[in-house]
Structure formats: structure tokens, C-alpha cells
C-alpha positions in Angstrom: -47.6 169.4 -51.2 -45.1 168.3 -53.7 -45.9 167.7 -57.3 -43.6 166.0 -59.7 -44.6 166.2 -63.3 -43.0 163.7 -66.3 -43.6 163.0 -69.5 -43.7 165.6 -72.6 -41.7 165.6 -75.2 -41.5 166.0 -78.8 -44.8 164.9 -81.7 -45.8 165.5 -85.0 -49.1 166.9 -85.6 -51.9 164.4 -84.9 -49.8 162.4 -82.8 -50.0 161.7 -79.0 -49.0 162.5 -75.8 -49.0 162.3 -72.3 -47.7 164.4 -69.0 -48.5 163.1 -65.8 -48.1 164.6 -62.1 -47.4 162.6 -58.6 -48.5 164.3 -55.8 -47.2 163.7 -52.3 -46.8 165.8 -48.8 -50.3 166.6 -47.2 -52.4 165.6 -49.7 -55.9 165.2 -47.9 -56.8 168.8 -48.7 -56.6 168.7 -52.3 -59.1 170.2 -54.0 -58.3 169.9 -57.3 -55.3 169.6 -59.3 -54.9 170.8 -63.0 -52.1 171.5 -65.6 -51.4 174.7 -67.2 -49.2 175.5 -70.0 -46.7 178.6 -70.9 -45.9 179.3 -74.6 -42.8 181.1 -75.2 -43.6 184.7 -74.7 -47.3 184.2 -73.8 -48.9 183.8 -70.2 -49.3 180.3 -68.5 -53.2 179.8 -68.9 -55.6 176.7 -67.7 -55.7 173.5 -69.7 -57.7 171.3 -67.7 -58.8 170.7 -64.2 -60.1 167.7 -62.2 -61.8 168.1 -59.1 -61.4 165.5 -56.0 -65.2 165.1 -57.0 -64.2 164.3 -60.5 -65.6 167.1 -62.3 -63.3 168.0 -65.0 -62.6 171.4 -66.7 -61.0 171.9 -70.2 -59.6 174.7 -72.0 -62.1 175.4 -75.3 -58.7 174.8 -77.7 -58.5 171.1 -76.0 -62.0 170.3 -75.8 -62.0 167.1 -77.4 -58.7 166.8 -78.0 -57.3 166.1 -74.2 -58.9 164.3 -71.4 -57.6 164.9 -67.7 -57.7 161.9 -65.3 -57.1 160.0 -62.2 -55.1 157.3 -60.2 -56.2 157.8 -56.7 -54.1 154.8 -55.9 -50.7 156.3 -57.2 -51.9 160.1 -56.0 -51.2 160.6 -59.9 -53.1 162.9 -62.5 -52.4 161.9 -66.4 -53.1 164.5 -69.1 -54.0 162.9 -72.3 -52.8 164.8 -75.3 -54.5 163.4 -78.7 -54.6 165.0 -82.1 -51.8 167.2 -81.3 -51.2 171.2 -83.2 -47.9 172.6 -83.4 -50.1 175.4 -81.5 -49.9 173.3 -78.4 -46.3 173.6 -78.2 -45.7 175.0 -74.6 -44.2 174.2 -71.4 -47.1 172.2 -69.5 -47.4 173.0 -65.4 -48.8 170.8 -62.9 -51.0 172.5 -60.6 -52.7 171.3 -57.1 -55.3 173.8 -55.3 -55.4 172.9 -51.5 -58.0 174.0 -48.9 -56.9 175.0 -45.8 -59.8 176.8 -43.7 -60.2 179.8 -44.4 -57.3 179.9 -47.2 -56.3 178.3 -50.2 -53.1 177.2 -51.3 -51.7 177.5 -55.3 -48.6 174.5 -55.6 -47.4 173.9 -58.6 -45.0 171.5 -60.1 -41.5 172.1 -62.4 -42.8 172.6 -65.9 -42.3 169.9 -68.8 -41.9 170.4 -72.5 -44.5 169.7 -75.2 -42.9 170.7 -78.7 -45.6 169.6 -81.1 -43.7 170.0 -85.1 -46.1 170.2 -87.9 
């Protein structure tokens, strides 16, 4: 599995902003795929998760704020940023969680920057 992320950039606070992932390789066994995000000097922690059932998981400091979802046709998985805080400033990972029997399989994509000014 291969994941290419885009998207990122620079906001002001309250603006907008979206990172998306492509994945490709053996993508059958995906289970769900997610994006995480790295502050500078802090640890890469969960932002939100999609399931291939469409469940969805968010972070509490997103709720309401970022909305994870879908294009099955493109293998593609958009993270909507709204009402952005200069606290979400961070380097944003795409991640993909694949099932293979008995094991499971952590990919993860190159990270892209999300610099939110205030």
C-alpha cells in the first residue's frame, strides 16, 4: 500500500482547509485509513478515522470542526479542515490500517504542512 497525501498549506484563523490521501498498491484489505498530525516537538496523535464501513472517528479538539470522508472511486480520503486555530498548526499524516490474517499492517503516507496564523 502506497499513500500519497496533498494539500495543506497556510490559513488564518477561521479559515479552511483541506489534505487529501490517494491510496494505491493492495488496497482490498484496508481497513481503515485516517490522518494524524505531529506538532513541532509534540507526538503525532489521531485526528480522525474512517472505517471501510464508514464509521468515522474524530479527535475531541476537531469535533465539529473537521469531517473525514470518502471517494471510493478515486481510492481517495479528504480531510475537511473548517474553523481553523493556530493550535492546529502541525504536520498532518495519512494513515491506512490493513488486515492481513492474523496481522495488521500500520502504512503511512509523507506528512503535509498545516500552518494555521492567528
Amino acid at each position: 500500500v502506497q499513500l500519497q497525501a496533498s494539500g495543506g498549506g497556510l490559513a488564518q484563523a477561521g479559515g479552511s482547509l483541506r489534505v487529501s490521501c490517494v491510496a494505491s498498491g493492495v488496497i482490498s484489505s484496508i481497513s481503515s485509513m485516517g490522518w494524524y498530525r505531529q506538532p513541532p516537538g509534540m507526538q503525532r496523535d489521531l485526528v480522525a478515522v474512517i472505517t471501510r464501513g464508514g464509521s468515522t472517528n474524530y479527535a475531541d479538539s476537531v469535533k465539529g470542526r473537521f469531517s473525514i470522508f470518502r471517494d471510493n472511486a478515486r481510492n481517495t480520503v479528504n480531510l475537511q479542515m473548517n474553523s481553523l486555530k493556530p493550535e492546529d498548526t502541525a504536520v498532518y499524516y495519512c494513515n491506512a490500517v490493513q488486515d492481513a490474517g492474523s496481522k495488521t499492517y500500520n502504512y503511512w503516507g509523507h506528512g503535509t504542512k498545516v500552518t494555521v496564523s492567528s
